[in-house]
C-alpha positions as CSV (number, residue, x, y, z in Angstrom):
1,X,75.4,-6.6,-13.5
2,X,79.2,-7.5,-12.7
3,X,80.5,-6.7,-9.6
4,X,82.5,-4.0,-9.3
5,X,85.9,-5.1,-7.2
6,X,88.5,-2.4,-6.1
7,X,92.4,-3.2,-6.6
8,X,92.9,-2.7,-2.6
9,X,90.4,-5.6,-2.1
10,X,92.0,-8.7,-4.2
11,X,93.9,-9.7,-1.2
12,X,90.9,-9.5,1.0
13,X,88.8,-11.3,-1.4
14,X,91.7,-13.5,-2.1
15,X,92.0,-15.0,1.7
16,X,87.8,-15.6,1.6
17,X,88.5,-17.7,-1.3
18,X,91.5,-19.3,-0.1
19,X,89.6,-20.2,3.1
20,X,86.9,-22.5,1.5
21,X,89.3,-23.5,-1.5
22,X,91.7,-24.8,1.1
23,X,89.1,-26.5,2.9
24,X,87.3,-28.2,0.0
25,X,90.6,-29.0,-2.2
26,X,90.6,-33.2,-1.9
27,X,86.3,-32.4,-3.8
28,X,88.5,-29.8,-6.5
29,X,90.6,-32.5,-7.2
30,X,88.1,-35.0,-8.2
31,X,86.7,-32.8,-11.2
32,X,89.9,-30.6,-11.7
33,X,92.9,-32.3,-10.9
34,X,95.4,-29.4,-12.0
35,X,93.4,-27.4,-9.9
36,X,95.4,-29.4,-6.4
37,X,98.2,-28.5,-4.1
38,X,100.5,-27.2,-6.4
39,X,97.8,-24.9,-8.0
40,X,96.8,-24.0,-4.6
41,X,100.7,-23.6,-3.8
42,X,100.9,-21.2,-6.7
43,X,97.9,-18.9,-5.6
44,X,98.9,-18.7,-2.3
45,X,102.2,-17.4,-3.6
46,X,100.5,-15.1,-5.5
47,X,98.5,-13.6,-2.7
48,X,101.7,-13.1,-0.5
49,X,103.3,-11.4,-3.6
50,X,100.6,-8.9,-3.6
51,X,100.6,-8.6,-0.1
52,X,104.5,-7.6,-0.2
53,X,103.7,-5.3,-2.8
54,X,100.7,-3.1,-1.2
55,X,103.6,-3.3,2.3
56,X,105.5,-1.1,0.2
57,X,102.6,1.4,0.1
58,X,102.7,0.9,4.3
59,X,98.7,0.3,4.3
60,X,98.4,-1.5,7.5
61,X,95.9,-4.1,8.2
62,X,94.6,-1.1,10.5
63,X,94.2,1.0,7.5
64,X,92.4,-1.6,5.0
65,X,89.6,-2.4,7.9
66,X,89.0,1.0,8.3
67,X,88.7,1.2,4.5
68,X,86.5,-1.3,4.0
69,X,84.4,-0.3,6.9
70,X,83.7,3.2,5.8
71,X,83.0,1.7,2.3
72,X,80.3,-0.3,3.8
73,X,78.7,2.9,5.0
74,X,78.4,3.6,1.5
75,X,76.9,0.0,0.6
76,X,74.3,0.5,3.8
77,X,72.7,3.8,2.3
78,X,72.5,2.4,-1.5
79,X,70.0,-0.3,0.4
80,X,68.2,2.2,1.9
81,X,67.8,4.7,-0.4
82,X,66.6,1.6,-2.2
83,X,63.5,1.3,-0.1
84,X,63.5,5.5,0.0
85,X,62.8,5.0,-3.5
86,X,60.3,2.9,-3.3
87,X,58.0,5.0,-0.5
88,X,58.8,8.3,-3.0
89,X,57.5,6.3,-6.2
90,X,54.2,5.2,-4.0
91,X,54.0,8.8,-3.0
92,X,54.6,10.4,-6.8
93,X,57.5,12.0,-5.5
94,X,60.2,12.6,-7.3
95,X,62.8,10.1,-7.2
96,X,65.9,12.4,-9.3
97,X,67.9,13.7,-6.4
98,X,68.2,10.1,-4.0
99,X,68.9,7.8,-7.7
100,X,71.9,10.2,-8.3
101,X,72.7,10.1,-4.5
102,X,72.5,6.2,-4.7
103,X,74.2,6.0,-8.6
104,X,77.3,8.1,-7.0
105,X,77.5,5.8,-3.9
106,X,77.9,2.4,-6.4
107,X,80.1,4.2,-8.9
108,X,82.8,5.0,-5.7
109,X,81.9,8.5,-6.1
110,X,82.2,9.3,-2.8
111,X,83.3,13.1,-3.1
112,X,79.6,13.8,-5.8
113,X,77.9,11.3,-2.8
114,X,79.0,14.1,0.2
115,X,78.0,16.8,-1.9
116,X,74.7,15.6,-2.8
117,X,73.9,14.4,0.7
118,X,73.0,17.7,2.1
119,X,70.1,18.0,-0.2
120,X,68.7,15.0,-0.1
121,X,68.8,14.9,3.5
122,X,66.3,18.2,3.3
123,X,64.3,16.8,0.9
124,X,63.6,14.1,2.8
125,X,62.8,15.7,6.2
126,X,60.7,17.8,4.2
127,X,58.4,14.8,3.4
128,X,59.0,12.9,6.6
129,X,55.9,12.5,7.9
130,X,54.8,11.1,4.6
131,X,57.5,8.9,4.0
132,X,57.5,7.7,7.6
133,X,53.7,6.3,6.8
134,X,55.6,4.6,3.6
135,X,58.4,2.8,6.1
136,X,60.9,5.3,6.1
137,X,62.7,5.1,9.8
138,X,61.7,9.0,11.4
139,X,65.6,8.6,12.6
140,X,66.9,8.6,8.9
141,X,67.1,12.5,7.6
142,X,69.7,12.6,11.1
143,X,71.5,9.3,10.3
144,X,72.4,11.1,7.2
145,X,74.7,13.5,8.6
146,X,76.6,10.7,10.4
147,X,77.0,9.2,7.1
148,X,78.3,12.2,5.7
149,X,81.5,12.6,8.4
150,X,81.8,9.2,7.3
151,X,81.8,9.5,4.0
152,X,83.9,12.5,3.8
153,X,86.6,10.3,6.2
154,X,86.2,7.9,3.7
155,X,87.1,10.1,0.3
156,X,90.4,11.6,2.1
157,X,91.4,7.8,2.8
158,X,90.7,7.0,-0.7
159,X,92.1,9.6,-2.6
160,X,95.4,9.5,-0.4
161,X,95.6,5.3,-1.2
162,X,94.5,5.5,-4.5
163,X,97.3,8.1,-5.2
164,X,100.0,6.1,-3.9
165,X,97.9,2.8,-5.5
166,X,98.0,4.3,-8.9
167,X,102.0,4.4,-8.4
168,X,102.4,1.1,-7.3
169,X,99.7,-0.5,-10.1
170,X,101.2,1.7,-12.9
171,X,104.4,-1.2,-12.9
172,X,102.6,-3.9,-11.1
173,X,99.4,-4.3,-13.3
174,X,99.8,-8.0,-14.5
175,X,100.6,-9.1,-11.2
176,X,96.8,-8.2,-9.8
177,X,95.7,-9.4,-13.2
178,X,97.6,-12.7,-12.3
179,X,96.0,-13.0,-9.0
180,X,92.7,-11.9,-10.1
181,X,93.1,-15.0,-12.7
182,X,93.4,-17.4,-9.9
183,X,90.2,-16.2,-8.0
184,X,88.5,-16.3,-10.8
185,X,89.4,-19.9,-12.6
186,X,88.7,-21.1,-8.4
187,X,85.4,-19.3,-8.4
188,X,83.8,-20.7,-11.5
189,X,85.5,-24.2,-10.8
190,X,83.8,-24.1,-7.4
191,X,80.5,-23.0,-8.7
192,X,80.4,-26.1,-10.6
193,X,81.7,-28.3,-8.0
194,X,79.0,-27.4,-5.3
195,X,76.0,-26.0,-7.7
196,X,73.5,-28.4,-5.9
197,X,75.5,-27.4,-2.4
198,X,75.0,-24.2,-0.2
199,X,78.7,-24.4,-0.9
200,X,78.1,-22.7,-4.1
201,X,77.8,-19.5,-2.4
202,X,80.9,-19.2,-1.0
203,X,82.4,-19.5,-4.7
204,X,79.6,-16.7,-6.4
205,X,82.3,-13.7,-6.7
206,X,79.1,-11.0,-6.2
207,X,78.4,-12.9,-3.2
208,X,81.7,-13.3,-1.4
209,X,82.4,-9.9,-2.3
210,X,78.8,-8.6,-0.5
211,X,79.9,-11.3,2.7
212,X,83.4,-9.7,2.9
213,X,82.4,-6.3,3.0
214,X,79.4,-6.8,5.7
215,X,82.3,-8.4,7.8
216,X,84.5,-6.0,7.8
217,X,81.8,-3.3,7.9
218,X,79.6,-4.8,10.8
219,X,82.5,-6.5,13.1
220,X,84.2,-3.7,14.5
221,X,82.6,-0.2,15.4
């Protein structure tokens, strides 16, 4: 399954990248020699022209952490209702109500997550003394509504960005595409490079993409 990456998060994802592609740029050169300073000179100018362009939409750096924090909210609950799933299978339970839950929460539906939650979070306590045998924290039906504010925080921040995104990606579309193109031909070139090194990870897309959201979603609270 590809990883899903949101237009707001190329920069981020873009500065992880840089970060070890900066540091291991003498080993790139070795096996890719057009892949050296001035390759790296290009991408960087790349990243700053995105940069200038999202300024224009004045999303502070403020604003993206708190963006990227409330989206790992949504990240933390498809986990667990991973393992909810689980102790409902064992208990032949139905499983229909927490899958659409979890499918909405890693499609970006946020607004179809907030209105399913309310439900789920009674079927659950429902079956809580059950489930809680299976694993299931007792704490969880109440973590839910938590969640929810945050959730519901997090759809008014998204649809207010993605409105003014839309604008600004409507007449800049090749100019993600272009900085997209750079992660990616960096990625799979690191892969290579360092696919006998614990390296390797920091050039696995899916896996930078998982490290940069727990950072931002785990660092400040």
């Amino acid at each position: 399954m590809s990883t899903h990456i949101r237009l707001e998060e190329y920069t981020t994802l873009g500065d992880f990248i840089e970060k070890s592609y900066s540091r291991d740029l003498d080993l790139f050169v070795v096996r890719y020699p057009k892949l050296g300073k001035t390759y790296r000179d290009n991408f960087l100018a790349k990243l700053a022209e995105v940069k200038t362009l999202e300024g224009t939409l004045f999303l502070t750096e403020e604003q993206k952490e708190t963006t990227l924090q409330l989206y790992s909210v949504a990240y933390y609950l498809g986990d667990e209702f991973n393992f909810i799933n689980s102790y409902l299978k064992e208990l032949n339970l139905d499983t229909k109500a927490v899958t659409a839950l979890k499918n909405d929460l890693a499609n970006d539906n946020i607004e179809g997550a907030v209105l399913k939650m309310e439900n789920v979070k009674q079927f659950l306590t429902q079956h809580q003394h059950l489930l809680v045998e299976e694993g299931m924290r007792p704490t969880f039906p109440a973590e839910l509504d938590d969640a929810k504010g945050k959730l519901e925080q997090l759809n008014l921040t998204q649809n207010d960005f993605m409105n003014r995104l839309k604008l600004l990606t409507k007449t800049n579309k090749d100019v993600y595409k272009e900085l997209y193109g750079f992660i990616t031909k960096i990625a799979n070139a690191g892969k290579l490079v360092f696919k006998d090194d614990v390296k390797k990870d920091e050039y696995v897309i899916k896996k930078v993409v998982s490290r940069m959201r727990s950072h931002y979603g785990g660092e400040k609270k």
